[in-house]
C-alpha positions in Angstrom: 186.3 208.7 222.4 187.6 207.2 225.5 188.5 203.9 223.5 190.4 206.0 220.8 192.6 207.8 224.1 192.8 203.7 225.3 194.2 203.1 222.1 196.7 206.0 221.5 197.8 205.3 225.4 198.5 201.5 224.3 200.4 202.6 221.4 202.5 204.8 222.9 203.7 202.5 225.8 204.2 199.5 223.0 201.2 197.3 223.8 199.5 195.5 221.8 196.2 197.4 221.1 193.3 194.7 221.3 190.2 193.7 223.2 191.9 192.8 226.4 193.8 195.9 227.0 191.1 198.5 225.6 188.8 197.3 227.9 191.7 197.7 231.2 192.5 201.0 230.1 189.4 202.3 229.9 187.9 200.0 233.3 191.6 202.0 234.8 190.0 205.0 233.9 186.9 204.9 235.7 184.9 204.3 232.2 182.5 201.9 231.1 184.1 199.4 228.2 181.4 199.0 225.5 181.8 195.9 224.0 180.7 196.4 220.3 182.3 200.0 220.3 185.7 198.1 221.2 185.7 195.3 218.8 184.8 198.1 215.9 187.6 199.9 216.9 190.1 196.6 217.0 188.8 195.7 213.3 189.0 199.3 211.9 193.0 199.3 213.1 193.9 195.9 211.9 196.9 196.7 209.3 196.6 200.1 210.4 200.3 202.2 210.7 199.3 204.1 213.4 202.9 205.8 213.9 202.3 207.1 209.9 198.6 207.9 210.7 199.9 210.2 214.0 203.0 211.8 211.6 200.2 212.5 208.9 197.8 214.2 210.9 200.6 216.5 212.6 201.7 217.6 209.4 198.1 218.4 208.0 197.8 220.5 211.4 200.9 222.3 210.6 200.2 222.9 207.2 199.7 226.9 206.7 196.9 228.1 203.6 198.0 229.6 201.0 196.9 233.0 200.2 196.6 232.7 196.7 195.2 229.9 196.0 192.0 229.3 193.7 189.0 229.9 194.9 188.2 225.6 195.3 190.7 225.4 197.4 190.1 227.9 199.6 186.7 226.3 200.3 188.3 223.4 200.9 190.5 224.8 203.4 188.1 226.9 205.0 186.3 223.3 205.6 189.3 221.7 206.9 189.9 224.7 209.5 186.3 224.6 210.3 186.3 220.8 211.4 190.1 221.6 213.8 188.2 224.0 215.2 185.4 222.2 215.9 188.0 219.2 217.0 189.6 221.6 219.0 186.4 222.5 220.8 185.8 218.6 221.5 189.0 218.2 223.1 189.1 221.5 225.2 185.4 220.1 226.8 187.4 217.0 227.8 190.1 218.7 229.3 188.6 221.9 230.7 
């Protein structure tokens, strides 16, 4: 998880989000870099828009359920609440 925050952090300050810097960040940060986890992450971003990715999720979170909406969907949504939670939960251990 610490490679994804490396990655976001690069982003947002306009670097270039490869090997190199991953593994500074995360050395800055007191972590351990793990090779392999690093270059996975590199490849799986290659043509990646992660500005569009960011915008996407944000308006996913934002998105209110509909009350009457078939009973599929509702499922669907209860599943999609179910993982934000959970998401939430992750990020809240991080952070206290």
């Amino acid at each position: 998880m610490e490679n994804v925050y490396a990655a976001l952090l690069l982003h947002k300050l306009g670097k270039e989000v490869d090997e190199k810097n991953l593994k500074s960040v995360v050395a800055a940060a007191g972590g351990h870099a793990d090779d392999s986890k690093i270059k996975s992450l590199v490849a799986s971003l290659k043509g990646v828009d992660i500005d569009k990715e960011l915008e996407s999720a944000s308006l996913m979170a934002a998105a209110p359920a509909s009350s009457s909406a078939p009973k599929e969907e509702k499922k669907e949504n209860k599943a999609v609440e179910e993982k934000k939670e959970a998401a939430a939960e992750g990020l809240s251990a991080l952070f206290g």
